[in-house]
N, C-alpha and C positions, 0 to 999 in steps of 0.2 A: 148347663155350663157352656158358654159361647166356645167354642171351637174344636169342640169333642164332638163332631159332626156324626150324626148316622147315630148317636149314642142320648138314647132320651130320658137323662137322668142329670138330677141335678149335682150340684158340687158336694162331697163327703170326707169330712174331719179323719182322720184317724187318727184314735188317740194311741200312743205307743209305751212300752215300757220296758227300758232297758235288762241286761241282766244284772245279776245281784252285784252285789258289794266285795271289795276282792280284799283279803287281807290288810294287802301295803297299797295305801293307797299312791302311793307314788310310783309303780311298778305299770309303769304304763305300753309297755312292750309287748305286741300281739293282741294289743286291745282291738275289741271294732268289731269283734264277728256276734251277730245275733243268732238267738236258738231259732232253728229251724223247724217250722212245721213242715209235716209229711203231707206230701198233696199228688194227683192220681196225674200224671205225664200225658202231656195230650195227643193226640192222634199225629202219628210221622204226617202227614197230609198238612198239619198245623202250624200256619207260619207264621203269623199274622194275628191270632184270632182266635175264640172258639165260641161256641151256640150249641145248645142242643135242639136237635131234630129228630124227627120223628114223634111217637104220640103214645098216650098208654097203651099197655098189651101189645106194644109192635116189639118190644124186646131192648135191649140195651141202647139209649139213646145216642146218635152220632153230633160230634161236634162241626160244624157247618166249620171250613175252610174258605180260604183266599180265592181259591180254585170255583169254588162252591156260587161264590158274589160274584168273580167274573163270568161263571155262566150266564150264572140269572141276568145280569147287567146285561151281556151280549159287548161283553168288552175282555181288554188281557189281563192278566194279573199286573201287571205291573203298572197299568192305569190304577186298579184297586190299591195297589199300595202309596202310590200318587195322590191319590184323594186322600187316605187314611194320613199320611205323613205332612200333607199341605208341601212338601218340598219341590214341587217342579208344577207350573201353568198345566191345568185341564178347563176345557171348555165347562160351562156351568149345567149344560145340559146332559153333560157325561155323569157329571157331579152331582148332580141328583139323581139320576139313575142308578150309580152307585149307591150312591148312600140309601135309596128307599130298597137297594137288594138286599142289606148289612139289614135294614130294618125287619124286613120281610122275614129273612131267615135267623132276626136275634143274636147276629154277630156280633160280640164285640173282640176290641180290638187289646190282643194280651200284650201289658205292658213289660211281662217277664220276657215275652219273645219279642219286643222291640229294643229292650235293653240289652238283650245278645246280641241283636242285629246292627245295635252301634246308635238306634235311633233315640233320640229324647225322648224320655218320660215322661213331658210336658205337665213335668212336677215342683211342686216348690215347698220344699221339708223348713218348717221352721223347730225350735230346740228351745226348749224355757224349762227354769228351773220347777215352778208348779202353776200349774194352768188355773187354778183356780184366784191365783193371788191377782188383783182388779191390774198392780201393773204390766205383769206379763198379759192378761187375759186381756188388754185393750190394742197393745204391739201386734198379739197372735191376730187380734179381731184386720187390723189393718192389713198381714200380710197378705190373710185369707181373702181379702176383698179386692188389696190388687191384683193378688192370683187368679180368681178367680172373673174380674174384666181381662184378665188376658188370655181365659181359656184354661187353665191350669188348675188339677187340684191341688190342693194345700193339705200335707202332713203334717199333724203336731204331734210331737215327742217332749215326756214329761222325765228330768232327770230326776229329782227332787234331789239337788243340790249334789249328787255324785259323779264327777269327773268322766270315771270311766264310763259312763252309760253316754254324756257328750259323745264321747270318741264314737264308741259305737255306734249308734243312731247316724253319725255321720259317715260313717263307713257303711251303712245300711242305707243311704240317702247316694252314694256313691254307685253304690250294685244296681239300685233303683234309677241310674243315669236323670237325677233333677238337675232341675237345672241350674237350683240356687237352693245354697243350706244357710238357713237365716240362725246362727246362733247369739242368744238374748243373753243381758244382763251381766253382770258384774264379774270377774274373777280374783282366786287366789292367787299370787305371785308362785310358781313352781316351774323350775326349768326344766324337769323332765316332761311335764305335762306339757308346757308351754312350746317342747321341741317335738313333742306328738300332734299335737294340733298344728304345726307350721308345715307339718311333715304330708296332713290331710290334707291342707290345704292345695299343697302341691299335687298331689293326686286328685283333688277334683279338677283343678286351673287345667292339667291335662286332658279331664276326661272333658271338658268342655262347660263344664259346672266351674261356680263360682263358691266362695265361702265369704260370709259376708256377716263380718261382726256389727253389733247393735248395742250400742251400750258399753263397748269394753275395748279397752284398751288392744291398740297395732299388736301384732307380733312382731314386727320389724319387716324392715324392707325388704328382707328374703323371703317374705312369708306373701304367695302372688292373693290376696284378700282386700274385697272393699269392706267401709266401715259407715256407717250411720250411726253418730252419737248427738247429745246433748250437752248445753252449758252447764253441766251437774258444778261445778265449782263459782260456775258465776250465778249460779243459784243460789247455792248458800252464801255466797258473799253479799247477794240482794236482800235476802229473808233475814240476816243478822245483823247489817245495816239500818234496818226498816226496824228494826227492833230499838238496836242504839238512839234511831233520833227520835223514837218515845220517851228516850229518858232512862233506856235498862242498859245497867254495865253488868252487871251477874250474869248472866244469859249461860242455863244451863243445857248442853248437847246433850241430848239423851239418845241413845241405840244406836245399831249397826255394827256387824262384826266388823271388828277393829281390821282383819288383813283384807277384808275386799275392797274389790278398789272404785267402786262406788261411793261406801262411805268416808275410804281415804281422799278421795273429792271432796266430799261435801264435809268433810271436817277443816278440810286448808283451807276452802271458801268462809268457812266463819273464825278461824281465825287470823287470815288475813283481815277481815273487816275491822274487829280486835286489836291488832297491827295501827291498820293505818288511822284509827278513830285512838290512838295512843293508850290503848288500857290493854294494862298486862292481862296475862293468858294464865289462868289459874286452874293447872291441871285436875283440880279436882272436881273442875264444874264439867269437864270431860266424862261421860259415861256410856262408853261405847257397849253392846254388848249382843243385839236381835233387832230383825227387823217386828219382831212379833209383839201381837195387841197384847197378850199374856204378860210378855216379857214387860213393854210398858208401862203396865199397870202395876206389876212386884216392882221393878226399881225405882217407879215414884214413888210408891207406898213405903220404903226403906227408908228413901232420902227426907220424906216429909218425916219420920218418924225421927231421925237423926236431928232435926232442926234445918229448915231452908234457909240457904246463902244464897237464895237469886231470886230475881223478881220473875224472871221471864225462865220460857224453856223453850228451844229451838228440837222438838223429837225430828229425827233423822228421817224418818215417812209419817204419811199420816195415820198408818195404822197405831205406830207406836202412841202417836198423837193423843189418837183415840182408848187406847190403855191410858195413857197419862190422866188425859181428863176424867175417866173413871176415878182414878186414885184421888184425882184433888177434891172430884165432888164427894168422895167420902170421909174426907179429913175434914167436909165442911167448906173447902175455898171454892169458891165464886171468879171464874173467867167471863172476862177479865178484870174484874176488881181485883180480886187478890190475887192472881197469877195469871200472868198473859202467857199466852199459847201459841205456836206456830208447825207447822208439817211441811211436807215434800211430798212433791208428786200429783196432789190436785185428782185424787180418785172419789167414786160418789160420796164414800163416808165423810169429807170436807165438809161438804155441804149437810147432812144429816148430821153431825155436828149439833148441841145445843151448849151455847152460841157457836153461828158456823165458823168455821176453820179458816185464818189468813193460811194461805200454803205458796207453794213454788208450782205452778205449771209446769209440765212438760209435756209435749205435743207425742203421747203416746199412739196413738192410732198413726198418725201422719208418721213416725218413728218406723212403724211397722210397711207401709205403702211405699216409702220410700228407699229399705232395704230389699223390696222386691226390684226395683227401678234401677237402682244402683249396679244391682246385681244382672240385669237385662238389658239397662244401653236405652231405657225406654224416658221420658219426660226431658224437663230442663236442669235437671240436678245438678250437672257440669255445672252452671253458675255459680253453682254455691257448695262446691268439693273444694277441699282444701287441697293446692297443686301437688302439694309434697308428702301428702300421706298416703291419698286417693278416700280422705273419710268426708264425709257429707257432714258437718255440724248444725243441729238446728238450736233455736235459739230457747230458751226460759222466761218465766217473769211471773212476778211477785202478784199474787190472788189476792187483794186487801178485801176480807170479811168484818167480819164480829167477836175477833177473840184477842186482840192487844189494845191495852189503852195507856197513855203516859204513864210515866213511873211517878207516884206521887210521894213522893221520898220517904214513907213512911218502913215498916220494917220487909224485911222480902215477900215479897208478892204484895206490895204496894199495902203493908201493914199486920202483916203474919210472922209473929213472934222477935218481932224487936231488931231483927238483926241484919237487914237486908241494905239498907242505906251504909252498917258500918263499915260493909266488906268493900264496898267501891273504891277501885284503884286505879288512877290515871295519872299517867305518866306526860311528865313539864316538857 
């Protein structure tokens, strides 16, 4: 890892896991402390650092000191700590002599005794809801790699969707003095939650750490945070657009929990488009519910079963996407002859798709790099932050594949069961 000099190891993940689950989930007061393991206090000598020295059969091994590399080096401690911190000019020939002493005697440099000594952790914690999911895993992929050109490990911490382990992890990323806690993804509307996190936020802005939302909605102006999002609404205004001038006014919204506000994006995006292409909005073609392939696949498998009122379906991601298209190829329809398909998000399964996936792009990875940036003061990002919020908006756009083709006015899904042209409603 570039700039963890004297230390010859590459950069490493940690994966993390909150505590449990608390009764009320709204009881967010006193949140933040993680269970402690027990670990052996290191030698009063140890300021800096620790190594073991010495060799089998010599007896209890001692941890090499600050003290220890200024000898070998033939320099003071406070050079040693100079090098180790990058914080103040040393000649380059000190600079390796130091660091080949640290190497010599196996020091490394402890980050629990520079985060009491006020020093950076020259760390960068990011926070997603589950790691495995391709859109968090491609944001993480990016923070990790611009953390790591600037020298820094990268922390990932897995909530799986429970608030209070957020808090936590970021008050454990706070102890850890990083230097930027990159929290991902969408949230719930909750004003206790909502005034714990502005509360954290304030507490790292202090400790010299930044918090730095990705995905999700300002806390407000009291809350000192930058923000890295995406045109999620001007997403789906594009994807449901691109739909219509095939010819589909039915276009059914499939998944996404109805309070996050991810989905409450990308559902004003389509129907706005709805709106302004003058065709009423027929709550029932609305079916908010998971972003899950599971989930996808039972509520299309209901809806075909009920009789289809739409030609087209707009699923909320491409997972659900991918449940869906399950469900139709087992009812027998054929995408897109008899049901055109569209996703969000633009993750591998788009593309492994048979026929691939029209979807929405979003510049996940760049998402990710660019909340380390924002967070750091590093690239040109200023150009393109928005004055008045301080969030970086990157842009969207529409994936045209192999799975919509015009609406050929026959019954829904371009000739499935009689009834697709009759429900078409537009307004004079």
């Amino acid at each position: 890892m570039r700039g963890a000099r004297g230390v010859n190891a590459a950069p490493r993940h940690v994966i993390g896991s909150g505590p449990g689950a608390h009764d009320d989930q709204h009881d967010f007061q006193g949140v933040g402390r993680m269970p402690r393991q027990s670990s052996t206090a290191p030698d009063r000598g140890d300021h800096d650092g620790q190594a073991a020295q010495g060799g089998a059969g010599t007896g209890p091994q001692r941890r090499a000191t600050v003290v220890d590399v200024a000898r070998l080096a033939g320099v003071s401690t406070a050079t040693v700590s100079r090098v180790m911190n990058r914080n103040y000019p040393v000649a380059e020939a000190t600079r390796e002599r130091v660091e080949e002493a640290m190497r010599e005697l196996g020091y490394v440099v402890n980050a629990h005794a520079r985060a009491l000594a006020g020093v950076s952790g020259r760390t960068v914690g990011i926070i997603v809801n589950e790691l495995i999911d391709p859109f968090y895993a491609y944001i993480a992929r990016g923070v990790e790699r611009e953390a790591t050109d600037g020298g820094r490990l990268c922390l990932v911490c897995c909530t799986q969707g429970d608030p209070r382990r957020e808090l936590a992890f970021i008050e454990l990323m706070h102890e850890r003095r990083a230097d930027a806690v990159v929290l991902v993804g969408g949230s719930v509307e909750d004003r206790a939650y909502k005034a714990e996190l502005a509360r954290r936020a304030r507490d790292l802005d202090a400790g010299g750490s930044k918090l730095v939302l990705c995905g999700r909605p300002s806390l407000g102006h009291d809350a000192p945070t930058v923000g890295v999002e995406y045109d999620n609404e001007g997403g789906a205004f594009a994807i449901t657009d691109h739909l219509i001038a095939q010819g589909h006014e039915q276009i059914l919204y499939l998944g996404g929990p109805p309070g996050l506000s991810t989905n409450r994006d990308r559902l004003a995006g389509y129907r706005r488009a709805l709106e302004l292409r003058g065709i009423d909005r027929d709550p029932e073609l609305e079916q908010p519910g998971a972003f899950g392939r599971a989930w996808g696949q039972r509520r299309m498998t209901e809806l075909l079963r009920e009789g289809p009122r739409f030609s087209a379906v707009f699923a909320a991601n491409d997972i659900v996407a991918a449940g869906a298209a399950e469900a139709l190829e087992d009812a027998g329809l054929r995408i897109p002859h008899d049901m055109s398909l569209v996703g969000y998000d633009d993750i591998p399964v788009a593309q492994e798709l048979r026929p691939r996936l029209t979807t929405v792009r979003i510049p996940l990875e760049e998402m990710g790099r660019q909340a380390v940036r924002v967070a750091l003061g590093s690239g040109d990002e200023d150009e393109w932050r928005a004055g008045n919020t301080g969030t970086l908006r990157l842009g969207t756009h529409i994936v045209v594949r192999d799975s919509v083709a015009p609406y050929s006015g026959g019954g829904a899904g371009n000739g499935v069961g009689g009834s697709g042209g009759a429900g078409r409603r537009r307004r004079g």
